[in-house]
C-alpha positions as CSV (number, residue, x, y, z in Angstrom):
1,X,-101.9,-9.5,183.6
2,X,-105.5,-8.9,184.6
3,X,-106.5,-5.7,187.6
4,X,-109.9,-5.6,188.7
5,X,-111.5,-2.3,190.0
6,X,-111.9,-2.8,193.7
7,X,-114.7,-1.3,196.3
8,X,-112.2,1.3,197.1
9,X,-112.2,2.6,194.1
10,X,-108.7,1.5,192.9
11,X,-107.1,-1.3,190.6
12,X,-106.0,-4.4,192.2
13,X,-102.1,-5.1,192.0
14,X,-99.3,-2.6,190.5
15,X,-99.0,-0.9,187.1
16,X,-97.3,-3.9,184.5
17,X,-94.3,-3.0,182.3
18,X,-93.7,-4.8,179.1
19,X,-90.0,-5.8,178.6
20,X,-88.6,-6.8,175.3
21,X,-88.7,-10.8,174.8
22,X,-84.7,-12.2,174.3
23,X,-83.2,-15.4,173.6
24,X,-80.6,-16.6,175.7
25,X,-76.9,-17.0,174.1
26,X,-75.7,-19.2,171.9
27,X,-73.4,-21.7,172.5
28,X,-70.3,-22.3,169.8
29,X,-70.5,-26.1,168.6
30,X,-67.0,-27.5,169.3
31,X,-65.2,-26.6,166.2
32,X,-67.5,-24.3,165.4
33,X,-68.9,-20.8,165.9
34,X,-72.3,-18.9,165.6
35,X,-73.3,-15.2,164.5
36,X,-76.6,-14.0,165.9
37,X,-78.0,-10.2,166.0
38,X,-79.6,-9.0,169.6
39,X,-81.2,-12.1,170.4
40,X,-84.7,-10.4,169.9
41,X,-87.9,-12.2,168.6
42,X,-87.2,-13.2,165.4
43,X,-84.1,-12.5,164.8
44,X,-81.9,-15.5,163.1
45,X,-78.4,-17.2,164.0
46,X,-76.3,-18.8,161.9
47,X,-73.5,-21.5,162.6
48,X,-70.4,-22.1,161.1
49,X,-67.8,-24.3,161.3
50,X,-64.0,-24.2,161.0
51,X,-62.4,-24.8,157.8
52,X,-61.7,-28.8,157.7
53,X,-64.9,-29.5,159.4
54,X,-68.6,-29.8,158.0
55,X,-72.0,-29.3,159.4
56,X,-74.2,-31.6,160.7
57,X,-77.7,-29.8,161.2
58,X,-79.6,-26.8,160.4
59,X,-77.2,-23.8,159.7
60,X,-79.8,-21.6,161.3
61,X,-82.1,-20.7,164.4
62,X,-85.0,-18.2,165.0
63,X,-85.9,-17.1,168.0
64,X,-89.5,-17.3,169.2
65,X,-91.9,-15.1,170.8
66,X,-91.5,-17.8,174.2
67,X,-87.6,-16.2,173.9
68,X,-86.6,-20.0,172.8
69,X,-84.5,-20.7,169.9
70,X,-86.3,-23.0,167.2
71,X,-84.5,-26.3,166.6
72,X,-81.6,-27.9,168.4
73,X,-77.8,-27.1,168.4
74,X,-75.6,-28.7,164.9
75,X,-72.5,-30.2,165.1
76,X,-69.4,-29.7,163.4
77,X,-67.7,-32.7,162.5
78,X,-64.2,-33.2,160.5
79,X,-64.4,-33.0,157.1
80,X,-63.7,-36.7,155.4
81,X,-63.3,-36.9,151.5
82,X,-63.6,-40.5,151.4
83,X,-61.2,-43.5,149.6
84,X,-58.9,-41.8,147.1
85,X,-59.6,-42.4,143.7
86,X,-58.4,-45.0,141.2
87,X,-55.7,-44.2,138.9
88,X,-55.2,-46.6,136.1
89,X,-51.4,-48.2,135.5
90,X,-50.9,-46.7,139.2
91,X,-50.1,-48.5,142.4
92,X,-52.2,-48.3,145.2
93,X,-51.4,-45.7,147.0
94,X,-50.7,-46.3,150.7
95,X,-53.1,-43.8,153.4
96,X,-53.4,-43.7,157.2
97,X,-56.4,-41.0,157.1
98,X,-58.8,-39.1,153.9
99,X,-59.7,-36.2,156.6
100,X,-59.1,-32.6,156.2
101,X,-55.5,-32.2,155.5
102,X,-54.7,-35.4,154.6
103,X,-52.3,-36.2,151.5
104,X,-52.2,-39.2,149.3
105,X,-49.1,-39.6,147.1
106,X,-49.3,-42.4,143.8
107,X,-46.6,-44.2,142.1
108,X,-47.1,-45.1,138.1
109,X,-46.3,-48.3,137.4
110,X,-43.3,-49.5,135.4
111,X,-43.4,-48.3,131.6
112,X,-46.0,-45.7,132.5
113,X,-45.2,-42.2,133.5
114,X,-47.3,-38.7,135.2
115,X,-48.2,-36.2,133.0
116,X,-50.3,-33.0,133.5
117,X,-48.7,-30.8,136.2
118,X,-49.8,-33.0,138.5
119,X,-46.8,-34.4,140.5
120,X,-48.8,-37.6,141.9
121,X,-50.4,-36.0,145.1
122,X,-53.8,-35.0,146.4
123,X,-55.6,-33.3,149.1
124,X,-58.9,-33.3,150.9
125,X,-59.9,-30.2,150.5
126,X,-62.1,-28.3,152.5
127,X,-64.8,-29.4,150.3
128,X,-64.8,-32.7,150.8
129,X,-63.0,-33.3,147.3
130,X,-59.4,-34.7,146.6
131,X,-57.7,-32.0,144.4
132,X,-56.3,-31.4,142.2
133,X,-57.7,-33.4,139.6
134,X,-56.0,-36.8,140.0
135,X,-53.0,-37.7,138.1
136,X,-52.7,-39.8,134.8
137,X,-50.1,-42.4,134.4
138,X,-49.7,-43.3,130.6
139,X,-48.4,-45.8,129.0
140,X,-45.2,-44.2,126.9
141,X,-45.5,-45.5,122.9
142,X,-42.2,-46.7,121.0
143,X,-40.9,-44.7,118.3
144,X,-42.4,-45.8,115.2
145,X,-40.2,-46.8,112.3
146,X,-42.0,-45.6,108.9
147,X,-39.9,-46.4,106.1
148,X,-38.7,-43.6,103.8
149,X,-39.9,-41.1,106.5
150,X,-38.5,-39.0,109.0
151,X,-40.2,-38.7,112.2
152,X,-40.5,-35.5,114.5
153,X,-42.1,-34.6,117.9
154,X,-44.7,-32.0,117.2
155,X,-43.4,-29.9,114.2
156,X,-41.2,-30.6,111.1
157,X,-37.9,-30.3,112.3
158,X,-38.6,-30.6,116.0
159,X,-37.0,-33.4,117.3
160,X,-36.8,-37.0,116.1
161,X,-38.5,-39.0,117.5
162,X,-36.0,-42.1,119.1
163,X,-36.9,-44.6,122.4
164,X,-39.9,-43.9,124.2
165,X,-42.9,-41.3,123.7
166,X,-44.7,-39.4,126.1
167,X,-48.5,-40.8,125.7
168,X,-51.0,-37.6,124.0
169,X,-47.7,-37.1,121.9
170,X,-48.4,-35.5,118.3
171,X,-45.8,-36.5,115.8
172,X,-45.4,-34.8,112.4
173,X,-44.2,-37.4,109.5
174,X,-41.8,-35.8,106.4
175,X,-41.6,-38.3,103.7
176,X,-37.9,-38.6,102.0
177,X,-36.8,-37.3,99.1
178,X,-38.5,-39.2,96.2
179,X,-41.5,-40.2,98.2
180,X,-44.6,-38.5,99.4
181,X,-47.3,-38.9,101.9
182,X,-50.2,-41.2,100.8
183,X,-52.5,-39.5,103.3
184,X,-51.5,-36.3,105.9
185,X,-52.2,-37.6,109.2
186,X,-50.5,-36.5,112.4
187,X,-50.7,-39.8,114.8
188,X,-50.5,-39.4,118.6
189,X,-49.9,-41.5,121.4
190,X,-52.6,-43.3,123.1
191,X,-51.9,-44.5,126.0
192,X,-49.1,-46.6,124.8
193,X,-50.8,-47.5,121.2
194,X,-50.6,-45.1,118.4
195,X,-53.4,-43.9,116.1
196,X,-53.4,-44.7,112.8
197,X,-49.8,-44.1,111.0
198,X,-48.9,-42.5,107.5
199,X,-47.4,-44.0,104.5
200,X,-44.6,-43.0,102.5
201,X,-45.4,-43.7,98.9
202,X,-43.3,-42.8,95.8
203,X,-43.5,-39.5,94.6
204,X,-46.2,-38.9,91.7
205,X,-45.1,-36.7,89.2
206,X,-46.8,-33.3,89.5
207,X,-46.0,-32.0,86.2
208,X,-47.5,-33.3,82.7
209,X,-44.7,-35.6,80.5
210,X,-42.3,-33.5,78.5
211,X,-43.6,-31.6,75.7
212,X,-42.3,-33.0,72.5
213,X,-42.3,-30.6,69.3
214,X,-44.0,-31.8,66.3
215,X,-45.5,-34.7,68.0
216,X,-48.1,-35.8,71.2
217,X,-48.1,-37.1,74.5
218,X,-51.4,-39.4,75.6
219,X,-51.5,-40.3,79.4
220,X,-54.2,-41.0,81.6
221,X,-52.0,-40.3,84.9
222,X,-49.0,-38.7,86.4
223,X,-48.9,-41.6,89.1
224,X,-45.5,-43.4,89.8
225,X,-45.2,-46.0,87.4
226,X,-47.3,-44.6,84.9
227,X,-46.7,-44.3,81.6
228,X,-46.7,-41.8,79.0
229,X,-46.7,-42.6,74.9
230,X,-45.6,-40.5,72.2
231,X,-46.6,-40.0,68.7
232,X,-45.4,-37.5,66.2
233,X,-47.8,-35.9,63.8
234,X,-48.4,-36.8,60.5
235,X,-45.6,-36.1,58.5
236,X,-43.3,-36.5,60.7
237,X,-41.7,-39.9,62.5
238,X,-39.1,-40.7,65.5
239,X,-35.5,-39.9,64.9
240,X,-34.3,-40.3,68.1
241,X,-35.3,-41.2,71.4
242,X,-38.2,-43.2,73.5
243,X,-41.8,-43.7,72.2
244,X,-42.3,-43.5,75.9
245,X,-41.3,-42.4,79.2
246,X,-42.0,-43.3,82.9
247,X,-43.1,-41.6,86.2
248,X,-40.7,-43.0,88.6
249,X,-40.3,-41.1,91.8
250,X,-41.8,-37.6,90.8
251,X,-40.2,-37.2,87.7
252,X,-40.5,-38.6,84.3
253,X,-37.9,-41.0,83.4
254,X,-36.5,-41.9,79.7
255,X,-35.6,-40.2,76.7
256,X,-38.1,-38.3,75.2
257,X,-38.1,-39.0,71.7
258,X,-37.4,-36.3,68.4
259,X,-40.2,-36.0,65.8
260,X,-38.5,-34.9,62.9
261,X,-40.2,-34.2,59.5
262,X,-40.5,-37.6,57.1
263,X,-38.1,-37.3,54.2
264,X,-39.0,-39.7,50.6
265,X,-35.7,-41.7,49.4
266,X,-33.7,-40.8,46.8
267,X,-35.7,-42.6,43.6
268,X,-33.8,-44.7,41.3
269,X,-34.2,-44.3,37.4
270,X,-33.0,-45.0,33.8
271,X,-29.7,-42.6,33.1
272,X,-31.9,-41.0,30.8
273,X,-34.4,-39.8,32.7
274,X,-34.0,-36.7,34.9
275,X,-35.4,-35.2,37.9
276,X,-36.3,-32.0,38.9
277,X,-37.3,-30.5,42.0
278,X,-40.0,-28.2,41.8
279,X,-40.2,-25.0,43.9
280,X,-43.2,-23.4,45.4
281,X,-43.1,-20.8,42.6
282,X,-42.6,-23.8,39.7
283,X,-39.0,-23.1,39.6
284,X,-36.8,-26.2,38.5
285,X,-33.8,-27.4,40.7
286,X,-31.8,-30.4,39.2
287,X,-32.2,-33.4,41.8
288,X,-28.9,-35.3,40.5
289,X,-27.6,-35.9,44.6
290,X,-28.5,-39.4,45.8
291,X,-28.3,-38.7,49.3
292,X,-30.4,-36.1,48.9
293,X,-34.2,-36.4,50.0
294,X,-36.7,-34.3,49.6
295,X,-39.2,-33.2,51.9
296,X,-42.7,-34.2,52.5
297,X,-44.9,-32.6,50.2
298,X,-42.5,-31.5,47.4
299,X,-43.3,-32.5,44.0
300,X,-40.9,-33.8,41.5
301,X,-40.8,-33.9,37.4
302,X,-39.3,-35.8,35.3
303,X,-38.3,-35.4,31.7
304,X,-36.3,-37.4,29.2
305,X,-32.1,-36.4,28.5
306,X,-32.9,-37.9,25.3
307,X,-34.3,-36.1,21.5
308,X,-37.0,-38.5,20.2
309,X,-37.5,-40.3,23.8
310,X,-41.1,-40.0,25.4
311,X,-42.0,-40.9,28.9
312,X,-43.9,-44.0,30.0
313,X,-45.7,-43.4,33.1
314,X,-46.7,-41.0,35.5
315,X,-44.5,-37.3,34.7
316,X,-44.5,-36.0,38.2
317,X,-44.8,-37.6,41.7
318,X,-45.3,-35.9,45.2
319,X,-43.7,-36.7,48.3
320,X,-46.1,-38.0,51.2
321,X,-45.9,-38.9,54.7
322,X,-42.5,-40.2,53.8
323,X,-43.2,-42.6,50.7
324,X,-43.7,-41.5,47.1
325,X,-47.1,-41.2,45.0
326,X,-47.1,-42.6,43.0
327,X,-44.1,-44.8,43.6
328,X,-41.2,-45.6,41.3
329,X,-39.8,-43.9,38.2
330,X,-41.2,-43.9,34.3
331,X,-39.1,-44.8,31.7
332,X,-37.6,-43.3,28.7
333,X,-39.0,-44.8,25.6
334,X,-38.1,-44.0,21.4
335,X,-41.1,-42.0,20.6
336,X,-43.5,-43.9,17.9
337,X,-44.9,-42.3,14.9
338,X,-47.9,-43.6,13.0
339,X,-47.5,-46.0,10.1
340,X,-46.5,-43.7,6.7
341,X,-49.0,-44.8,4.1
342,X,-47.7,-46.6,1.3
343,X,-49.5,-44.5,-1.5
344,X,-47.9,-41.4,-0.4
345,X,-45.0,-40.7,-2.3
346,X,-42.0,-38.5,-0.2
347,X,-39.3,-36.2,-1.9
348,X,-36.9,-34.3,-0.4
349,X,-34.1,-31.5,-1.7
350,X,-31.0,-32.0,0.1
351,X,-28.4,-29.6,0.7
């Protein structure tokens, strides 16, 4: 406002006031409502809407020196989450409205079933988002049949496994008695398939072949089916048993066999020729038993029964690794003198 000093002396027109510049009231947008402060220059509104409904527009307003409000009036319009989604092995579910409060219910198809803790229904949410999470319909998988196995749900000695599985289903495989796993793997249901599946094999044998005294065992495995083969040490030979035994189903099968020491025959001579057995201190025992036989390494002499009877051939002979060195038995012979020369003449004085 403009005075101007008039002839009189005095200022044209009356004393101004200044007034504080306000906007005018809001109006609430139809499902709506605003917030402002006192209206004054540059203060801010803000608009909201009601829960189901979404704004269209600026969310806020300043108010201007001019005591106008910037910008126009928003809208609040229902909120509208759109198609429900697809569910695989579902039916299409059936709608009449995917607004604010709307539900949608789904149906698995045949074979299939929920899981989760959904129970098949959704809602539009506030947000504009169908929650919760939409359900799963899974194909079920049949029980497998592994053979020589048991099969569990979940944990050794849960429950067997019989019929139809619930897909994401962990099963847990015991192998029978006899038979072992030939790789630990837990399969699970996929969505009516199952991941890969264990195999019962037989058992291998975890322990080595039987130890056999005096002899040896060679192997190159402890797998079912292999084979283990004995040999005694020198010396010694097979009385009894297996030269071999078997892995069959975790343990070893067959008669392990007995090394026992080697014995030299009884050795067949000339009536006059005896035999002694010769202790480890040189002592003399008579060997006059057929069925006797003496052990491996002893030593036997033999002499002549006979006065004026030599031996031809060897006078003692050891036992070895079962046989006799060396073999067979001398002979008793008349001993021999020299030829008496025939210019020697011989006298004698009887009794």
């Amino acid at each position: 406002q403009v005075r101007a000093c008039e002839a009189s002396g005095h200022w044209s027109g009356n004393l101004p006031s200044c007034n504080t510049v306000r906007c005018p009231d809001l109006d609430n947008p139809a499902n709506g409502y605003t917030k402002a402060g006192r209206n004054t220059v540059n203060s801010v509104a803000e608009y909201f809407c009601n829960p189901g409904y979404r704004l269209n527009g600026h969310n806020k307003r300043l108010c201007r020196r001019d005591g106008t409000w910037d910008g126009s009036d928003p809208t609040c319009s229902i909120q509208d989450c759109g198609p429900p989604p697809f569910v695989p092995n579902a039916l299409r579910p059936i709608y009449s409205s995917t607004t604010f409060g709307s539900t949608v219910a789904y149906t698995c198809m045949d074979g299939t079933k929920f899981e989760g803790e959904n129970a098949g229904r959704i809602v539009c949410q506030n947000s504009g988002q169908w929650l919760p999470a939409p359900p799963r319909c899974r194909k079920h998988c049949d029980s497998p049949t592994i053979p020589h196995a048991r099969v569990y749900i979940g944990r050794a000695g849960g429950p067997i496994a019989r019929g139809k599985v619930p897909s994401d289903t962990t099963l847990n495989v015991q192998c029978r008695e006899e038979y072992q796993l030939k790789t630990v793997y837990y399969p699970r249901c996929n969505n009516g398939s199952w991941t890969r599946l264990p195999e019962c094999i037989p058992k291998d044998c975890n322990d080595r072949p039987p130890i056999v005294k005096n002899g040896i065992a060679r192997f190159y495995s402890t797998r079912h089916n292999d084979r283990a083969m004995y040999s005694c040490y020198v010396g010694y030979e097979m009385s009894s048993g297996s030269s071999s035994v078997v892995c069959r189903y975790g343990k070893w099968a067959g008669s392990r066999p007995v090394c026992t020491k080697k014995r030299c025959p009884w050795i067949n001579s000339e009536p006059n020729v005896a035999k002694w057995l010769l202790g480890p201190e040189g002592q003399k025992n008579p060997w006059t038993r057929p069925e006797t036989l003496s052990d491996s390494e002893e030593l036997v002499k033999f002499e002549c029964t006979e006065k004026g009877h030599v031996l031809r051939g060897h006078t003692h002979a050891i036992c070895l690794n079962g046989h006799w060195s060396p073999p067979g038995s001398p002979r008793c012979v008349p001993q021999m003198h020299k030829q008496i020369p025939t210019d020697w003449l011989f006298y004698g004085r009887g009794k």
